[in-house]
mmCIF file of the C-alpha atoms, coordinates in Angstrom:
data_MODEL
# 
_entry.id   MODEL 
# 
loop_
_atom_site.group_PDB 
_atom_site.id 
_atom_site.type_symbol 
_atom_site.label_atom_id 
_atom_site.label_alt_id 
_atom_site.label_comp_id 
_atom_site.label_asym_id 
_atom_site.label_entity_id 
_atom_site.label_seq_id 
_atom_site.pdbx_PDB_ins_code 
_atom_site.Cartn_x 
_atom_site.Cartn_y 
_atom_site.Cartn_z 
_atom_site.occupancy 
_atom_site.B_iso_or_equiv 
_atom_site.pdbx_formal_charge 
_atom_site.auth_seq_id 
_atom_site.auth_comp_id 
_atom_site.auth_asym_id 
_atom_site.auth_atom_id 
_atom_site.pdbx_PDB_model_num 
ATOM 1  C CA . UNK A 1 1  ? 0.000   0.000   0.000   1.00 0.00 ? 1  UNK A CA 1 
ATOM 2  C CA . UNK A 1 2  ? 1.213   3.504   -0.582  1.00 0.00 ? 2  UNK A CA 1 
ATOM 3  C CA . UNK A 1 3  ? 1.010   5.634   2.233   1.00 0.00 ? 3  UNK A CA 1 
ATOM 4  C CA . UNK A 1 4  ? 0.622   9.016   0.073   1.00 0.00 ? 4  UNK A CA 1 
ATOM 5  C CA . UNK A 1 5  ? -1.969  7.842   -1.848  1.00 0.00 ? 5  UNK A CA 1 
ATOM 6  C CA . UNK A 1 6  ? -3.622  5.602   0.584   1.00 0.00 ? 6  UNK A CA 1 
ATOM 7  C CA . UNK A 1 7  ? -3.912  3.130   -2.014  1.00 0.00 ? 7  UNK A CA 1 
ATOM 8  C CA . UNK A 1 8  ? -2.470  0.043   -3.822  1.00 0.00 ? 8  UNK A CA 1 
ATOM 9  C CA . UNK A 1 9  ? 0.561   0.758   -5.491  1.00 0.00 ? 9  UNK A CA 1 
ATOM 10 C CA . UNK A 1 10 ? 1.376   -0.317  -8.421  1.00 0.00 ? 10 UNK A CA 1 
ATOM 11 C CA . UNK A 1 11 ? 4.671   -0.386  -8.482  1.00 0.00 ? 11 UNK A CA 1 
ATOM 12 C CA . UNK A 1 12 ? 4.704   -2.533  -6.057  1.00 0.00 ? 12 UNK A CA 1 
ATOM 13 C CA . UNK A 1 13 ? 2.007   -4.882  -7.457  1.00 0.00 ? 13 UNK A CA 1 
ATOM 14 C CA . UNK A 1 14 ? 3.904   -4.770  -10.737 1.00 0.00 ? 14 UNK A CA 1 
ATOM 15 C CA . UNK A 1 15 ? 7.192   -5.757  -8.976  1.00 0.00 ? 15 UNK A CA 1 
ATOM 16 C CA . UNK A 1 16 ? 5.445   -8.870  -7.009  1.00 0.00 ? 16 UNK A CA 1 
ATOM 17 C CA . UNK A 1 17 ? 2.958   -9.455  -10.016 1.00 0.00 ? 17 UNK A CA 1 
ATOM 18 C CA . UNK A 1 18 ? -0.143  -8.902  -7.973  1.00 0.00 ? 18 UNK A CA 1 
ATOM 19 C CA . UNK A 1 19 ? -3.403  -8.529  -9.774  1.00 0.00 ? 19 UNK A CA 1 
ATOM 20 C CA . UNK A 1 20 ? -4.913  -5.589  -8.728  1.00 0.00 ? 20 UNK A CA 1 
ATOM 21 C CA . UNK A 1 21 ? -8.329  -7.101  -8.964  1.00 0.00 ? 21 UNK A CA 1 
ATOM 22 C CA . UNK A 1 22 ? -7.178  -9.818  -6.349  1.00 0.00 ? 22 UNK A CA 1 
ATOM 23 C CA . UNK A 1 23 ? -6.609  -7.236  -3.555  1.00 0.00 ? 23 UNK A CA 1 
ATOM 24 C CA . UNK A 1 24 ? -9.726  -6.037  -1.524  1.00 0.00 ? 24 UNK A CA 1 
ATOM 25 C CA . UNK A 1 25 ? -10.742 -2.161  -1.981  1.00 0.00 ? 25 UNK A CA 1 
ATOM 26 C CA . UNK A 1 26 ? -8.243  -0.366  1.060   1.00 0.00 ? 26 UNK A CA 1 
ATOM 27 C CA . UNK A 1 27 ? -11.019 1.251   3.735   1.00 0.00 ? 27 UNK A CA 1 
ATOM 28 C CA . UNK A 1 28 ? -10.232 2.884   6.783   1.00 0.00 ? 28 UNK A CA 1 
ATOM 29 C CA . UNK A 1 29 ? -10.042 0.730   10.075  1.00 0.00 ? 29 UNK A CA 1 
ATOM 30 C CA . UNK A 1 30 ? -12.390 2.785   11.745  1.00 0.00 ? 30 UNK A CA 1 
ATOM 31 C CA . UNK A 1 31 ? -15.554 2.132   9.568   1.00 0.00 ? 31 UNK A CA 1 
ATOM 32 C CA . UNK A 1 32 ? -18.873 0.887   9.780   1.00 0.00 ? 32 UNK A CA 1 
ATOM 33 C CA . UNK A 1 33 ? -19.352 -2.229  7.362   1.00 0.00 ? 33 UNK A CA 1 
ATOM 34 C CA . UNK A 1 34 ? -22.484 -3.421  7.713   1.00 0.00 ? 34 UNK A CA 1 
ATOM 35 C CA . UNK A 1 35 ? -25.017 -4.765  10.048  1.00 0.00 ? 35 UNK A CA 1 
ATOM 36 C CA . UNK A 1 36 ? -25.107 -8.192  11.381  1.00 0.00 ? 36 UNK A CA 1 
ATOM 37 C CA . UNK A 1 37 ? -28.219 -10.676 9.820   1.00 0.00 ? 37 UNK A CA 1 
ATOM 38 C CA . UNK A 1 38 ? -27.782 -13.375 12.529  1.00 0.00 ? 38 UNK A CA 1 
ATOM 39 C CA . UNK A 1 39 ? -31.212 -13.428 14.321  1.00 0.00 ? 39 UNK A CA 1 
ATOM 40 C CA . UNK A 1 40 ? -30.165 -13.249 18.137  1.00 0.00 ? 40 UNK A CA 1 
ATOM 41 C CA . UNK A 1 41 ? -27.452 -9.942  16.762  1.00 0.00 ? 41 UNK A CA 1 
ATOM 42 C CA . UNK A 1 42 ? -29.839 -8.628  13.728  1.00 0.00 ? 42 UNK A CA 1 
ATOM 43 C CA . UNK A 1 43 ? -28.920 -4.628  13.108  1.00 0.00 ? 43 UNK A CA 1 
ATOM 44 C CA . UNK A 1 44 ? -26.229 -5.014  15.478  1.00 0.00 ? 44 UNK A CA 1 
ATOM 45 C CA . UNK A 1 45 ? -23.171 -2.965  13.325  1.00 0.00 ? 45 UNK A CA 1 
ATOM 46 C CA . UNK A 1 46 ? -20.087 -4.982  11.990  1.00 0.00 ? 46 UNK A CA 1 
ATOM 47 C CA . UNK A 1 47 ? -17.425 -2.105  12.375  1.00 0.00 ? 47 UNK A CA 1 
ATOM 48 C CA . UNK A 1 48 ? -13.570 -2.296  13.149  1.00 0.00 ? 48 UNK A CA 1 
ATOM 49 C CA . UNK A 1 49 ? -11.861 0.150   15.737  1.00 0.00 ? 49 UNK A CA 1 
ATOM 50 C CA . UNK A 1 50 ? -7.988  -0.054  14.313  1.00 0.00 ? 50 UNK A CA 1 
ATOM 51 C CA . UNK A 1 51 ? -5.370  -2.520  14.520  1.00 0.00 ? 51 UNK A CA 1 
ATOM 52 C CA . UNK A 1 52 ? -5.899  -5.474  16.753  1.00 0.00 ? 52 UNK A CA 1 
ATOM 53 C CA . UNK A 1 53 ? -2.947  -4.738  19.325  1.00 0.00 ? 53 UNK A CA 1 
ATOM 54 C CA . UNK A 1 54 ? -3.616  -1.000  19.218  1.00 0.00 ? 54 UNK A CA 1 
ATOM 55 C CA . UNK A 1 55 ? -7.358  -1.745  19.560  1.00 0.00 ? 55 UNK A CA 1 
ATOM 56 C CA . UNK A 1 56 ? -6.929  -3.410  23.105  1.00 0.00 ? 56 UNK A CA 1 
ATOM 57 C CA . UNK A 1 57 ? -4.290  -0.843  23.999  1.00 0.00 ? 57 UNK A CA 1 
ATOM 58 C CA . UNK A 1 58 ? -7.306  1.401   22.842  1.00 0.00 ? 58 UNK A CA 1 
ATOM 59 C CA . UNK A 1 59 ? -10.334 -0.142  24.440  1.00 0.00 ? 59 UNK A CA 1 
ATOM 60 C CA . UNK A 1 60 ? -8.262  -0.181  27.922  1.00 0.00 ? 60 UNK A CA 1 
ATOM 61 C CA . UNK A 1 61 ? -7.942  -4.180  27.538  1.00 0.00 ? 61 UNK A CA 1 
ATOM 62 C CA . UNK A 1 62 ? -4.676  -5.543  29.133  1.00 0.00 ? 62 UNK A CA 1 
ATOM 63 C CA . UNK A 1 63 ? -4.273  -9.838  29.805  1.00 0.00 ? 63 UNK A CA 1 
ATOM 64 C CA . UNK A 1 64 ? -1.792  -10.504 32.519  1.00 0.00 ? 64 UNK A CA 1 
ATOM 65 C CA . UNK A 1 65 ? 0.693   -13.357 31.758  1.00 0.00 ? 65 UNK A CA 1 
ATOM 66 C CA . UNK A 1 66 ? 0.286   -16.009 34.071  1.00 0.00 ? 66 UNK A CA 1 
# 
């Protein structure tokens, strides 16, 4: 990903011949990306809140090592 253009780059994909098409579309990791359909969670959102070791730091969540 190029972090200028906050986007695929395709020098990069050219270099590792990496189909464009193959990559998902880059979205922020703070988005909203639908709403659950399972009954017992219906219209409950499906959203991401960063990075998954900065999202614990984040959300206050710390596991002790036993």
């Amino acid at each position: 990903m190029n972090l200028k253009t906050l986007d695929w780059d395709d020098e990069l994909l050219a270099a590792f011949e990496i189909p464009r098409a193959m990559l998902p579309a880059v979205r922020s990791s703070s988005e909203e990306y639908g709403v659950a359909r399972l009954p017992v969670i219906s219209g409950v959102p499906v959203a991401e809140s960063g990075d998954q070791q900065a999202a614990l730091v984040g959300k206050r969540v710390f596991i002790r090592a036993r």
